[in-house]
Backbone as a ProteinNet text record, in pm:
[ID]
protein_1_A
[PRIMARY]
XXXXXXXXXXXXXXXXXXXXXXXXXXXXXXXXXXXXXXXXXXXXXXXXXXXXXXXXXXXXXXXXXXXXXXXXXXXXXXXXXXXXXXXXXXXXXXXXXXXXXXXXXXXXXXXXXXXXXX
[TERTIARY]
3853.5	3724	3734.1	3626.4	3637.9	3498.2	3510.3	3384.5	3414.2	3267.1	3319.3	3136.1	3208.5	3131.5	3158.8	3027.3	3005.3	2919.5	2974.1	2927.3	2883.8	2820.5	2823.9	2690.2	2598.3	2481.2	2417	2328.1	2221	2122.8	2060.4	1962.5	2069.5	2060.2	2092.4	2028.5	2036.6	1937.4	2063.4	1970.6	2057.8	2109.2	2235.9	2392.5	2448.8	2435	2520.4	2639.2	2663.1	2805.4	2732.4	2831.8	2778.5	2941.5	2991.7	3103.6	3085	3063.8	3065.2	3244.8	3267.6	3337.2	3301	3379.1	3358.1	3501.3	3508.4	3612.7	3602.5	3720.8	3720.1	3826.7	3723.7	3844.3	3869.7	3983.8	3986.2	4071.1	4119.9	4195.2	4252.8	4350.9	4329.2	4361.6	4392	4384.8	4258.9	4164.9	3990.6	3965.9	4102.3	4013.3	4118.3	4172.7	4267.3	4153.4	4011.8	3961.5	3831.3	3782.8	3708	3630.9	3490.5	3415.1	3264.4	3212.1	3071.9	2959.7	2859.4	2726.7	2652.5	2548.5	2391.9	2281.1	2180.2	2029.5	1970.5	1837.8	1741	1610	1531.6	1361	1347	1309.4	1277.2	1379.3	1499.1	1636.9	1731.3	1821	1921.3	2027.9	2107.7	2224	2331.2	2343	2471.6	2625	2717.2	2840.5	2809.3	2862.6	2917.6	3070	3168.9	3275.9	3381.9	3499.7	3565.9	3693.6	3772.2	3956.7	4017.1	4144.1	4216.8	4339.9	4377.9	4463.5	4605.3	4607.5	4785	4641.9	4566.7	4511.6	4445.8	4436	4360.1	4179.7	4137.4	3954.1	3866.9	3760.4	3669.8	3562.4	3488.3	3336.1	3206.1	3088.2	2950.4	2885.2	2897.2	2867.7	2826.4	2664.5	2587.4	2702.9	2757	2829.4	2975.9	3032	3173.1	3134.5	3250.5	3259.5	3235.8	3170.1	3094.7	3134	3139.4	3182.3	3370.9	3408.4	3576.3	3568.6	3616.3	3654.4	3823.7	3890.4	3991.8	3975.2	4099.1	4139.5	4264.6	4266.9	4370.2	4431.9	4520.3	4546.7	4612.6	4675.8	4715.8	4581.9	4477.1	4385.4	4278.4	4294.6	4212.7	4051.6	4083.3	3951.7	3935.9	3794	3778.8	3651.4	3646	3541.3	3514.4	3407.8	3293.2	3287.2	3356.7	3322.9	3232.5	3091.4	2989.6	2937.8	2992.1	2923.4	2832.1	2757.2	2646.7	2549.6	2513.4	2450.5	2272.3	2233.6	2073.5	1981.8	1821.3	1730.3	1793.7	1840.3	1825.4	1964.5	2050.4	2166.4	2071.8	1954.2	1905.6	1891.8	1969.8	1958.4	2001.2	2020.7	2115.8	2217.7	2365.5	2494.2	2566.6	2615.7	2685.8	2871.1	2890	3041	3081.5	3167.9	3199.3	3349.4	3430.1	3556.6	3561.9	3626.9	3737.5	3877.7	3926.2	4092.2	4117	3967.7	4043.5	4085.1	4067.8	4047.9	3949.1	3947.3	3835.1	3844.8	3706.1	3677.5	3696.6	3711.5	3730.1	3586.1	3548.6	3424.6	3448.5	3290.2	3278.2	3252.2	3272.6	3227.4	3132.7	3043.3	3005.2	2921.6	2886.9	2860.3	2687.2	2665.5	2539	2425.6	2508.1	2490.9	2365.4	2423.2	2374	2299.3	2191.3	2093.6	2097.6	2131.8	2189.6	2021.3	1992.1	1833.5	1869.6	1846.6	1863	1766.7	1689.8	1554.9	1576.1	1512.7	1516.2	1499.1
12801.5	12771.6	12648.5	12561.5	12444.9	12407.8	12385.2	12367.4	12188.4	12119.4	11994	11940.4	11871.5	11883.1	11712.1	11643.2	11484.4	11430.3	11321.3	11241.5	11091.3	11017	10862.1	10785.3	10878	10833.8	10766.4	10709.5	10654.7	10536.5	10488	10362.2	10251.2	10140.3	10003.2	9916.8	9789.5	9687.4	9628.2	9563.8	9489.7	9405.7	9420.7	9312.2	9338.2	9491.8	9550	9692.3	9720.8	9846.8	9975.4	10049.2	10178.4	10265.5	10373.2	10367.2	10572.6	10630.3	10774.2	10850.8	10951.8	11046.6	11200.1	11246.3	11374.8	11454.6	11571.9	11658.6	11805.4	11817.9	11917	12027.5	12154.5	12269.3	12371.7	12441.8	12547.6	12484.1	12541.4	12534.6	12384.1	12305.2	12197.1	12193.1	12297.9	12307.3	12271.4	12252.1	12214.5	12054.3	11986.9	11834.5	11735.4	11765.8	11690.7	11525.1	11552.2	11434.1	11462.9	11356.6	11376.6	11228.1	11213.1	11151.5	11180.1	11094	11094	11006.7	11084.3	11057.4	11033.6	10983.5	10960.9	10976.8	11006.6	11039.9	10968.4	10907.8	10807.1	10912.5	10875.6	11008.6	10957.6	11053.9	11020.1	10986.5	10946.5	10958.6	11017	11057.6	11116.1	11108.6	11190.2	11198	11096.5	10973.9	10888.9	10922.7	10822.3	10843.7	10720.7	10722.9	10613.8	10578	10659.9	10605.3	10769.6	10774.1	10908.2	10834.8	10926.7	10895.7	11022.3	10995.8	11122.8	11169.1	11220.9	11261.3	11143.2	11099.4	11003.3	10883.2	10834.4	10685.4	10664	10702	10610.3	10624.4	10505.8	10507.5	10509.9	10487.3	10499.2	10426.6	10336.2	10295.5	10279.2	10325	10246.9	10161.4	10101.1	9985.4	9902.8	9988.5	9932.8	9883.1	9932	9936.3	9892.8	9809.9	9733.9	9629.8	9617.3	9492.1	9481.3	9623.6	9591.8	9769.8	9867.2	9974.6	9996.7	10090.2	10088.3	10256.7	10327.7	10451.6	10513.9	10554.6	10591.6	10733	10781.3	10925.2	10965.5	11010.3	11045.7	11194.2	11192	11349	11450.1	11409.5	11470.6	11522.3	11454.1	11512	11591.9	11560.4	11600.5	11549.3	11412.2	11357.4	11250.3	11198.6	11108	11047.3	10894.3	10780	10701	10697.1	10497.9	10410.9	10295.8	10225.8	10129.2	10099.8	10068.4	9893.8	9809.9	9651.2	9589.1	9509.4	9404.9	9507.8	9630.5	9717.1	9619.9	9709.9	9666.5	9761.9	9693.5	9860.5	9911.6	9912.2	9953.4	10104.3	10069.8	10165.2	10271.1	10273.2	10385.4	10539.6	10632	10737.3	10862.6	10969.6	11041	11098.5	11068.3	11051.1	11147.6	11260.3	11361.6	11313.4	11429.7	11441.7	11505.4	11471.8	11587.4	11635.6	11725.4	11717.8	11823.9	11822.7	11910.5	11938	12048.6	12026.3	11914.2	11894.8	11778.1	11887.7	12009.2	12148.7	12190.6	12171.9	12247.5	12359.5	12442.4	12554.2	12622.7	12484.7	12494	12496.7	12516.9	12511.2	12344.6	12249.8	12165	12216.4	12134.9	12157.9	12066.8	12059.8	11968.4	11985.7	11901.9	11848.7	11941.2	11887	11902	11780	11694.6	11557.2	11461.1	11344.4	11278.2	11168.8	11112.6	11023.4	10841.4	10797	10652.2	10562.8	10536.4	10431.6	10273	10186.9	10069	10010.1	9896.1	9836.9	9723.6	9637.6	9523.8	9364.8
5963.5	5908.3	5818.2	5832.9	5760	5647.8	5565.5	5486.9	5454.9	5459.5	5431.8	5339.8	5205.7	5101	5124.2	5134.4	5117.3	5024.9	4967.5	4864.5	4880	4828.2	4807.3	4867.9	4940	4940.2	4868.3	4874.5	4782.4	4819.7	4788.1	4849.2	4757.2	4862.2	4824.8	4917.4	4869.7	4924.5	5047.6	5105	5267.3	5215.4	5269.7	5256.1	5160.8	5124	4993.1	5046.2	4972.9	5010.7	4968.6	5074.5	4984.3	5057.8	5017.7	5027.8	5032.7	5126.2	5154.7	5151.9	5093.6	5132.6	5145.7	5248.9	5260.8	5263.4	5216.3	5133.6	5223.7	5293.4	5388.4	5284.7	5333.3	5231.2	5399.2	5389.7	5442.2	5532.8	5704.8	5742.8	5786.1	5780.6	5828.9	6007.7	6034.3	6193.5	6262.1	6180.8	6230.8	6144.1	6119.3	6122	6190.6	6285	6358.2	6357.6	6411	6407	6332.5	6246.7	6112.2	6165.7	6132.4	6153	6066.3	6099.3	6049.4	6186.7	6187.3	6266.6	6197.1	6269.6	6189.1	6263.1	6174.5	6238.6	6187.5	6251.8	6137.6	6233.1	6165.3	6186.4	6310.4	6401.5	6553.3	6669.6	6608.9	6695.1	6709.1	6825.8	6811.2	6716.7	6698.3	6649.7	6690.8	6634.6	6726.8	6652.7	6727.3	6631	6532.3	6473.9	6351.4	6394.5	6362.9	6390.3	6343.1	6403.6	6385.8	6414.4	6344.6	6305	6335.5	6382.5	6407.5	6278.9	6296.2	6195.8	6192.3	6323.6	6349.1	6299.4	6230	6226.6	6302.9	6470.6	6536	6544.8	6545.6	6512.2	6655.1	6607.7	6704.5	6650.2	6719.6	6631.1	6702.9	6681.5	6740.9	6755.5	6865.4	6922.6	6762.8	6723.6	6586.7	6473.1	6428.5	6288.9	6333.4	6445.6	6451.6	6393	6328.3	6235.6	6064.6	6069.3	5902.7	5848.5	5913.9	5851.9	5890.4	5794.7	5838.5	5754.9	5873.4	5847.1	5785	5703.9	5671.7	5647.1	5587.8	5592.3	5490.5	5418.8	5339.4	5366.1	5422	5529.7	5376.7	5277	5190.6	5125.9	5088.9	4990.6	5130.3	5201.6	5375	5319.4	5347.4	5241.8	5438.6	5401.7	5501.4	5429.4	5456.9	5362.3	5461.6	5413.2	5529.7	5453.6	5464.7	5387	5417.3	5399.6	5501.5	5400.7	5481.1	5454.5	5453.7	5431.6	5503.1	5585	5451.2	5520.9	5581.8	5672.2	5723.2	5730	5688.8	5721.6	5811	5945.5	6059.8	6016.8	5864.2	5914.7	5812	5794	5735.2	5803	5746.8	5805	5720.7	5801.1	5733.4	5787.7	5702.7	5813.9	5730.5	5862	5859.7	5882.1	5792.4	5848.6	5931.1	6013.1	6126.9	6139	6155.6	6183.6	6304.1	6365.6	6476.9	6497.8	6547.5	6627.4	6710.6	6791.3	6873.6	7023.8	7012.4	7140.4	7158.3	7317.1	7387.8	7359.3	7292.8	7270.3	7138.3	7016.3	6900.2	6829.2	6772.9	6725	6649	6610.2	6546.9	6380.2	6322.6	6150.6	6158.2	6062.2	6050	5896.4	5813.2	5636	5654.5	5519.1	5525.6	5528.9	5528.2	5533.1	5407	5416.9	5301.9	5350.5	5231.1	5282.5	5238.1	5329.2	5335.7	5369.2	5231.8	5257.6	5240.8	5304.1	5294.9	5287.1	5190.7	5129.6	5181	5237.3	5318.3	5174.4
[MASK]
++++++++++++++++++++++++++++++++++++++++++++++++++++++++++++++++++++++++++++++++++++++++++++++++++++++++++++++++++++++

């Protein structure tokens, strides 16, 4: 079982930082890969970008180049560090983790609200 508690939301204006972590408690057999998604009103759920436990990333098409995902496997912490944000990355972006096994259940945050002011 995994509980995962996220922080660092907030409104900032376009072409500014904003810098999310999320804090996984409980087994770490359920965050082999740790990520964060996002929703903005009226759209699906996309990825953002997800890391595995050995380093390796993943990113969405939208946000290469300007967000960078890390992971601190000792504190079982995982952060966005999000750049040259734009209205468009307004949403609200969940954390996600898994084993990384079929037939593992997903975790996922309660997720936090990322507003960007043009």
């Amino acid at each position: 079982q995994v509980q995962l508690v996220e922080s660092g939301g907030g409104l900032v204006q376009a072409g500014g930082s904003l810098r999310l972590s999320c804090a996984a408690s409980g087994s770490s057999f359920g965050t082999n890969v740790m990520g964060w998604y996002r929703q903005a009103p009226g759209s699906q759920r996309e990825l953002v970008a997800t890391i595995t436990r050995g380093g390796n990333t993943n990113y969405g098409d939208s946000v290469k180049g300007r967000f960078t995902i890390s992971r601190d496997n000792a504190k079982n912490t995982v952060h966005l560090q999000m750049d040259s944000l734009k209205p468009e990355d307004t949403a609200v972006y969940y954390c996600n983790a898994n084993a990384g096994i079929v037939r593992v259940p997903n975790y996922w945050g309660q997720g936090t609200q990322v507003t960007v002011s043009s």
